[in-house]
N, C-alpha and C positions, 0 to 999 in steps of 0.2 A: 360362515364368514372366516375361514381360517385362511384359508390362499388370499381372499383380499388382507389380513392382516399382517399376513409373511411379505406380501407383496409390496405393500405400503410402506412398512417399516426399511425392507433392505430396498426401494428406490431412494429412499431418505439418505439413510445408510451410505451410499451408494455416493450422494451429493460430496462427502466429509472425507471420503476411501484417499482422494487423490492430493489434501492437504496434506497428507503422511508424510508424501514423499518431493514437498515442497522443502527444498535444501537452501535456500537463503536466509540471507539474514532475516526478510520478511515472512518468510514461510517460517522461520523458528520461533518468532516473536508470538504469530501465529496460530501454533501449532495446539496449544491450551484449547480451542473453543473447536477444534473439528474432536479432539479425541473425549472433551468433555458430551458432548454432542452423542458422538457413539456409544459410550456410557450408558446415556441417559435413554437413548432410544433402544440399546439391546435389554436394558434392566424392563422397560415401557412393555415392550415386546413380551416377553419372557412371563411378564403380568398379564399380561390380554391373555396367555396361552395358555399359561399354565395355571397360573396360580386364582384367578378369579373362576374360572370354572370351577377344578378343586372347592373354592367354597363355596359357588354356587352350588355347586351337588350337595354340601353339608347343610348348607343352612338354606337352601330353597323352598319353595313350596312341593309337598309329596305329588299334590294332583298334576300333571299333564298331560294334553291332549295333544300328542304330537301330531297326528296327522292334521287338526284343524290349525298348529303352527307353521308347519310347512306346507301347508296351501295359501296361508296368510301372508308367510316370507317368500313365497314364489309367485302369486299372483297380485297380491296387496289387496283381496279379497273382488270380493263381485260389482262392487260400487262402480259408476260410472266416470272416470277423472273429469270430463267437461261439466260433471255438474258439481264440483266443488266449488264452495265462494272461495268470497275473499279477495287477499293479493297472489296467494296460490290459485286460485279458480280463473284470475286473471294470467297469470303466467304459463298456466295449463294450454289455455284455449289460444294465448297467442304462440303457443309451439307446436298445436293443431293446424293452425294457418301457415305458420311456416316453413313447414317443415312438406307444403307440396311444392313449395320454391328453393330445392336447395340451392342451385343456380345463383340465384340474386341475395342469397343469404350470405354465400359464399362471395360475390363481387364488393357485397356490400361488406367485408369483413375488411378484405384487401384493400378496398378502398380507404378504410377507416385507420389502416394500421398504414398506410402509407402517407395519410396528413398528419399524423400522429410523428412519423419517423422523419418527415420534413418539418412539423415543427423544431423538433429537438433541433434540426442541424441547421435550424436558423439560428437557435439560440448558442448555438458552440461558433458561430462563424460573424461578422459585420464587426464594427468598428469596438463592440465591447463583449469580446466573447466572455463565457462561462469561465471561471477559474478552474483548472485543472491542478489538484494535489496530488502529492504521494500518499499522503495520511489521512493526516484533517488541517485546517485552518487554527483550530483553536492552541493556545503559548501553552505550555507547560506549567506546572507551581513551583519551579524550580528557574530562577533570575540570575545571572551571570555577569559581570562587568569586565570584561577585558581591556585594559589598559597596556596600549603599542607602544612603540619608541623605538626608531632607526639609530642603531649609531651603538656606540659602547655607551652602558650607564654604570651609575655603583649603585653597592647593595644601600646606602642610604638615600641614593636618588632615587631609588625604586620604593623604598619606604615611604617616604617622604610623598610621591606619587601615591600610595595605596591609603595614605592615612587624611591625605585630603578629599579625596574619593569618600572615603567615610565620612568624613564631617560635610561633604555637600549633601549626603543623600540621608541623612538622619534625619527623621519625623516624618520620613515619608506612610502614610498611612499605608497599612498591608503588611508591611514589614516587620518581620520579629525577631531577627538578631542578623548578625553580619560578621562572615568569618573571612580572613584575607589573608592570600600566599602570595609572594615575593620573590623575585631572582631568579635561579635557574628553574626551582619547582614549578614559575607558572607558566610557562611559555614551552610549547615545543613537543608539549603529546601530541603524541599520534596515535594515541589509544583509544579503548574506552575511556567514557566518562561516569561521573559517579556521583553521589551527592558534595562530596569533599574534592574532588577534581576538579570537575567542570565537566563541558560539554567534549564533541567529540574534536578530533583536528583542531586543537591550539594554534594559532600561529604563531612560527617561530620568533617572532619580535614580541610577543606576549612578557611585560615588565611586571604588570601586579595583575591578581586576578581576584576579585571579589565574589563571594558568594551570599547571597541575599535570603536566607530562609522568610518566607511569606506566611500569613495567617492561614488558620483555616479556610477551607473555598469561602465556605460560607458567611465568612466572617470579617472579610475584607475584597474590595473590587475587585473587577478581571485583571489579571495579571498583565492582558495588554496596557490599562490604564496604568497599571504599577508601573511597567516599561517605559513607557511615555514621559512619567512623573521626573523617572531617573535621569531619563537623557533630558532634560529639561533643569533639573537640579545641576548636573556636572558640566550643561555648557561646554566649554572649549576649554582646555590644559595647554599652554603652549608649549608643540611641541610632540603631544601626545596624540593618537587615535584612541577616541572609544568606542567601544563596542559593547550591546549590551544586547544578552544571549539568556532564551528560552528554550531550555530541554524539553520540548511537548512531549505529550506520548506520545509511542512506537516504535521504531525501528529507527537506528541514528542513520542517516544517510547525510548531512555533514547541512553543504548550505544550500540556498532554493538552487544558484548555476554555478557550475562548475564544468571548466575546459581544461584539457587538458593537452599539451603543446609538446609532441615527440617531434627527435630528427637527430642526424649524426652529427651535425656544425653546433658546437657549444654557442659560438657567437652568434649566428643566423638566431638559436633559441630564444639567448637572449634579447637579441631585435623585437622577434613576435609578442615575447611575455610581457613585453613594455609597452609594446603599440595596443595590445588589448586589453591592457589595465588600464590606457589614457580612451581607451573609448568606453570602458566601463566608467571611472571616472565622470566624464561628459556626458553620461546617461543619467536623465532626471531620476527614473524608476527604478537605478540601483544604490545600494548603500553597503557599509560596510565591506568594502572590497578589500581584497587581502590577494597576494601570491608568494609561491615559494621562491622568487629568485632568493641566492643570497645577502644577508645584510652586508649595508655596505662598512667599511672600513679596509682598511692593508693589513697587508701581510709580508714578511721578507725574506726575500729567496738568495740563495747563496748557491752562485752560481761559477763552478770550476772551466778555469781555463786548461781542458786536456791537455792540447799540446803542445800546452808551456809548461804543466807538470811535468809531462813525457820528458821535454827537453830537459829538464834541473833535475829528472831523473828520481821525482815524487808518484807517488800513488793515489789514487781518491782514496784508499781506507787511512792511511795516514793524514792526510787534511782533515777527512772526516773525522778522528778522533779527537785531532788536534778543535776544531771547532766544539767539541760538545765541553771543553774546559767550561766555554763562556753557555755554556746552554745547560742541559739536561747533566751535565757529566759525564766523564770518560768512565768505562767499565772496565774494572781491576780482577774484580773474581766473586765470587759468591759464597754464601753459606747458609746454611740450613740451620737456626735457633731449635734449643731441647723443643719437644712436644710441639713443632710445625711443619706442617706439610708442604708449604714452599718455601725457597729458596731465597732469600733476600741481598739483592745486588749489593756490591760497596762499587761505589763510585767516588773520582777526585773531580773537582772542580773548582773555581775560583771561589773567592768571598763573593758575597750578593754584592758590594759596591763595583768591581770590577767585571759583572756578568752585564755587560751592557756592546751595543755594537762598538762604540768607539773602539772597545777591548779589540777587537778582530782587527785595527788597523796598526796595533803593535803586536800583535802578537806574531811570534816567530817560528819557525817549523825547521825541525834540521833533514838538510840534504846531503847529496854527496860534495856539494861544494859548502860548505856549510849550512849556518843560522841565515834563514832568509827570510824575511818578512810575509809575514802570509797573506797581506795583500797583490805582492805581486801573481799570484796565480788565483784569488777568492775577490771575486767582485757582489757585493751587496745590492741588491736591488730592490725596491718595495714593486706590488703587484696587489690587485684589489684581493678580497680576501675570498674564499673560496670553502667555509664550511662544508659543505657537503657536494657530491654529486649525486642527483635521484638518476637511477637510469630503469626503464621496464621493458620489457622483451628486447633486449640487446639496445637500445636507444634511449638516450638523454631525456628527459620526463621534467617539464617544467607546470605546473597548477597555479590556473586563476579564479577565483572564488567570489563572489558576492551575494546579498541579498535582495530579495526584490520589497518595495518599500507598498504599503498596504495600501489597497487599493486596486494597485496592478495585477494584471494574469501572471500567472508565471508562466504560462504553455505560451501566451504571445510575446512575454518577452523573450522566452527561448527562440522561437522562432523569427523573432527580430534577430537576434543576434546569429545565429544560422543564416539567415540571409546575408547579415552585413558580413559575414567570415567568407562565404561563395563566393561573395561579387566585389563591395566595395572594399572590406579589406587587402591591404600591400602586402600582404605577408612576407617573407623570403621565400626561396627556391629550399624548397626540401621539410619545410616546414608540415605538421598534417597535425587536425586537429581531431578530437573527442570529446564528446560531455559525458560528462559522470554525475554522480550523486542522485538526483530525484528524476533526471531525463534516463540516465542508465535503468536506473530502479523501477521506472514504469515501464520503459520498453521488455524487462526482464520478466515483469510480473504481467500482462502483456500476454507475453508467449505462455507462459505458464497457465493463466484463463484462459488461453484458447486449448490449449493441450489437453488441459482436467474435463474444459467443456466435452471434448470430444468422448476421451473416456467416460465421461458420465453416461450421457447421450447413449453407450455403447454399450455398459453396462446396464444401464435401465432398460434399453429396448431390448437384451437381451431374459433379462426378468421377467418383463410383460409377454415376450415369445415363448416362456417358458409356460406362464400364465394362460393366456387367452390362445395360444399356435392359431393365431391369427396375422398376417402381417397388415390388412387395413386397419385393424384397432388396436395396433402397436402405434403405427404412424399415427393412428386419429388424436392418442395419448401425448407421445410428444408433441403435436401439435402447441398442446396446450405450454409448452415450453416457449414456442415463437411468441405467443401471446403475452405470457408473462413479461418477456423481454422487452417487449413492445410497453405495456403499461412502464415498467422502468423507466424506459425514455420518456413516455410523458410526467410520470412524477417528478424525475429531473430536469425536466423542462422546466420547472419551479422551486427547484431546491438552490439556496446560493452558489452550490461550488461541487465539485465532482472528485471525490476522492476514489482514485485507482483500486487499492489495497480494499478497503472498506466496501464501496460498492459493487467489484470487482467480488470481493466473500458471500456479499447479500445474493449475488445474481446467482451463483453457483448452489449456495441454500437453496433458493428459493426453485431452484429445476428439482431440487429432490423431495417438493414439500407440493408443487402445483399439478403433481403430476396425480397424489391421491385423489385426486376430487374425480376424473376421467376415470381411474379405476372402479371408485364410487359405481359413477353411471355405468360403466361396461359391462360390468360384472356383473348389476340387477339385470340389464338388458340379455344377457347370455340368458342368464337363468330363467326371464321368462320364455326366451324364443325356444332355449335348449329342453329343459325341463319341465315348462308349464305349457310348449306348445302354442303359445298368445304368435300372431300374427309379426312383422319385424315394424311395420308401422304403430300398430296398435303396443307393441311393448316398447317401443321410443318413446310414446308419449307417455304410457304407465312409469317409465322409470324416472320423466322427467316431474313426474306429480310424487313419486315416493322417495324419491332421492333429494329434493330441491332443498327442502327443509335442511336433513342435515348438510347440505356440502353450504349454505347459505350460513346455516349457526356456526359450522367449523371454520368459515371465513371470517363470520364476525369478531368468535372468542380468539382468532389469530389474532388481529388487526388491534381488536381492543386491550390483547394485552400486550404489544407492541407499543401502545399511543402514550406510556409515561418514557419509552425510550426518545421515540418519535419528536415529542416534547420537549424532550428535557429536565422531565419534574424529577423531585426525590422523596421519595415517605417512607417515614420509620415510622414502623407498627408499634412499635413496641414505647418509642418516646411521644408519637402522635404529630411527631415536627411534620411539617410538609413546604418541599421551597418548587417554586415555578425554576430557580436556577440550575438544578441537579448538583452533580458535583464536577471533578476535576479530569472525572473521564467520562463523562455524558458522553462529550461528541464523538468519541471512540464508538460508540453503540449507536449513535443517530442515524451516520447515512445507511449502516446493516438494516437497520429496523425499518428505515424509510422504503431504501428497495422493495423490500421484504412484503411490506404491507400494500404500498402501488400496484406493485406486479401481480401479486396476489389476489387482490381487492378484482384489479381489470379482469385479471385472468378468469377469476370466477364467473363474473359474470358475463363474459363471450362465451366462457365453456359451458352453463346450463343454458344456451341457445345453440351453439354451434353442435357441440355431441348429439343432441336428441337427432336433430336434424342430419346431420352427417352419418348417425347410426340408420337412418331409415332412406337414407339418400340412394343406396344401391337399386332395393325396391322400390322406391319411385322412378330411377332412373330404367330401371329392366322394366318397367309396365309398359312406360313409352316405347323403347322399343318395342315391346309385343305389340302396341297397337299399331307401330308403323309396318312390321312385317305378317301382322298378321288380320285378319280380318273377321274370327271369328269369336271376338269377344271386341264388345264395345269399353271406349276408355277413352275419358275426356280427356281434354287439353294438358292435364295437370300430372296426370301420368294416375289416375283414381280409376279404379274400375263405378261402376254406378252402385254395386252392390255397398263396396267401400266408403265414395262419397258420400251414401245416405245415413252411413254409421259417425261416420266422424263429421257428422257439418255440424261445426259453432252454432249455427243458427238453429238446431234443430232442437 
């Protein structure tokens, strides 16, 4: 059993190779449970090989009878397989019988996986599809309140906002202390977030920002509930927007939609960023909507008449100076303080009473015709205000952001909204849009499971070719890969919601874990036809009677220690607690374990019917031909010679 061992482990192996070299945020978030994986299965490995033999030689028994063990592990002895009882004596004799029809075994498979693959794309399509995630569905234990406001505030109207926040949401049950930042610190990352930050993308009008620490999981309601309670406590602010924000686990990808609005015309920009904030607005099933135009207020520009300076025979560096009197200050000269490394300006400028505009309309500039009043060549103007300009790949960049309110898909609301930006959206001329954040991030992750599928798929079958230099029982192998996939879609045919990242891990697992069980059967099957000389029919059904047992126990001890992930449950050995709720990253593990176990479960049991049969299908298929070309052996309908028929008949 050594090549099945090498073989088993590095297809496994093999499944985890291609998370390596997953370079995104979510590949990095990740990246813990493929390399934990490899670990554990080269250490696994390394056991079976080395080290349990090693002791078996020391502390075994002296006597053995090798040659009576290797007729036993090559033949599975002289016993007759159709006459075992049981539920094995029953599974025996029905792969005696079907295995003269691979034909309809084989229709019958396609058939099954094909109502199977149209259920599912019932359930992802009609007027309430399947919700499609990036992650998971379940809030984070970490609660947020972000409190907006357009317009200029002061740092005590910002207080004053963050300290009634707290006293609306106090006694809310769940809740264990509450820490709150103020002014320019809360508004305006574009960072990461952290337990003392916040979440990720602040927006820029962010006035106070609350931070809510929650009980332990277990010891206070779902944090949805918690959220609820909040926005129910703080009501309306006049004046204010809240927001109130869940760092779930995984990877921050910001909110459920996000468009992103390029183009060369600043003003065109602004048209679009405003026309699809008011249709986001108008949408029941969004909330919390946010964009980056700039806040509004003015700003005042001072604007030179050239060639009226030109004519009086001024300069702009000369006005310019003369302006910074009433602003920043005019610059004199510089100096360096003992033991400092820069340089610290000396500037002149007015007193703070006289640094105001009116000052610009006395203030005087000398020319060659003299003292002239600096208004005649500096005209003041106000203009909205204009913090920032985003721009990305050479073009203006404006983001509109919101959440979708629970209940609703987020894939159909995406796709609402894609539709209304094609056709009924006015946009301007020049305008073009993009989604980012969770539509980006599955498309990305997406390509990425189709890429690893394929290298797996290509490493594995090259394993098994190394294995069996066989190319039908490479392919018979993978097989069992379509199958698994197939049980997938029906377990999520019934799971509430479809997370990408998650089940997306599980599918890719599970090609490196369903493929053992095919190895299983191959491998007895070579050995008997190879070595033991047993017939290709008669050792299909032998391996399907010595084999059953374990690929049956190693699917169950999968599944069953899967079913507290599956669950949900949590049990400490050690304190004896046990809760049906799990904890605060159950769902993290749910939809993995769920795939895991569907796929696997189906998988198994189409592959101890389909291999037996598909390993002896050639030979039933070649008999038929000989009785069609040839005439001098009889062979009934079924493709059996009579000699054979009268060995293997059920009834006999």
């Amino acid at each position: 059993m050594f090549w099945p061992i090498i073989s088993s482990t590095l297809t496994t192996l093999a499944a985890f190779i291609p998370f390596l070299f997953w370079e995104s945020i979510s590949g990095k978030y990740m990246s813990y449970f493929p390399r934990t994986m490899i670990y554990v299965l080269t250490a696994s490995m390394l056991m079976a090989i080395i080290f349990l033999p090693t002791m078996g030689a020391l502390f075994g028994p002296k006597t053995f009878d090798k040659k009576a063990a290797n007729l036993q592990a090559i033949s599975g002895g002289d016993s007759d397989p159709l006459a075992t009882k049981g539920l094995l004596g029953f599974y025996v004799r029905l792969i005696s019988m079907l295995i003269r029809f691979p034909a309809l075994v084989i229709i019958g498979t396609l058939v099954s996986c094909y109502a199977i693959i149209q259920q599912f794309g019932a359930s992802m399509s009609g007027d309430n599809p399947k919700p499609v995630e990036f992650f998971t569905q379940s809030a984070g234990s970490q609660v947020y309140i972000l409190a907006r406001a357009r317009g200029n505030s002061t740092a005590k109207s910002d207080l004053d906002i963050a300290l009634e926040i707290e006293r609306r949401i106090a006694g809310i049950e769940g809740i264990k202390s509450v820490y709150a930042v103020t002014g320019n610190a809360a508004g305006g990352s574009g960072g990461g977030g952290s337990a003392m930050t916040g979440p990720q993308n602040v927006p820029t009008d962010t006035v106070a920002k609350i931070y809510t620490e929650l009980e332990d999981f277990a010891l206070r309601p779902p944090t949805e509930i918690i959220m609820d309670d909040i926005r129910e406590r703080i009501g309306t602010i006049p004046g204010i927007i809240i927001e109130v924000v869940s760092v779930a686990e995984g990877p921050p990808i910001g909110k459920d939609i996000e468009i992103q609005l390029t183009s060369d015309n600043l003003s065109s920009l602004i048209e679009a960023t405003r026309i699809v904030t008011e249709k986001f607005n108008t949408t029941a099933a969004l909330f919390d909507i946010e964009n980056t135009l700039p806040l509004p207020g003015i700003e005042w520009e001072v604007v030179v008449d050239q060639a009226e300076a030109g004519r009086l025979g001024l300069d702009v560096g000369s006005i310019g100076a003369s302006i910074q009197f009433v602003t920043e200050g005019a610059l004199i000269a510089q100096y360096r303080p003992l033991n400092a490394e820069e340089e610290v300006d000396i500037r002149v400028r007015y007193p703070a009473t006289s640094r105001n505009l009116r000052e610009l309309e006395t203030l005087r500039i000398q020319s060659p015709q003299g003292a002239l009043p600096l208004s005649s060549v500096v005209e003041v103007k106000p203009r909205p205000r204009q913090d920032q300009i985003n721009r990305r790949d050479q073009q203006l960049v404006y983001e509109i952001k919101a959440n979708v309110v629970e209940g609703f898909a987020i894939n159909q609301q995406v796709e609402e909204v894609k539709n209304w930006l094609a056709s009924e959206a006015d946009l301007p001329d020049g305008v073009d849009f993009k989604f980012l954040g969770q539509e980006e991030e599955n498309a990305a992750a997406g390509e990425f499971f189709q890429a690893a599928g394929l290298a797996i798929i290509f490493m594995i079958g090259t394993i098994l070719l190394l294995q069996f230099n066989s190319f039908y029982h490479v392919c018979l192998t993978l097989g069992s890969v379509i199958l698994s996939i197939v049980g997938v879609l029906l377990g999520l045919t019934f799971f509430p919601y479809i997370s990408i990242i998650l089940c997306g891990t599980g599918v890719i697992t599970l090609v490196g874990i369903v493929v053992n069980n095919n190895i299983v059967l191959i491998d007895t099957y070579r050995r008997l036809t190879h070595q033991g000389g047993v017939e290709p029919v008669e050792a299909a059904i032998r391996t399907a009677a010595q084999r059953a047992r374990p690929v049956v126990l190693t699917t169950i001890t999968t599944v069953v220690g899967l079913m507290p992930l599956v669950l949900g449950w949590k049990a400490n050995v050690f304190s004896g607690e046990f809760s049906t709720r799990g904890t605060s990253t159950s769902e993290i593990w749910q939809p993995i374990s769920y795939v895991i176990s569907c796929g696997l479960a189906f998988a198994t049991i189409l592959t101890l019917v389909l291999t037996p049969v598909l390993l002896a299908a050639p030979t039933v298929w070649m008999n038929k031909i000989r009785h069609i070309t040839s005439k001098s052996q009889e062979v009934d309908r079924n493709g059996f010679t009579e000699e054979l028929k009268s060995e293997w008949n059920p009834a006999e």
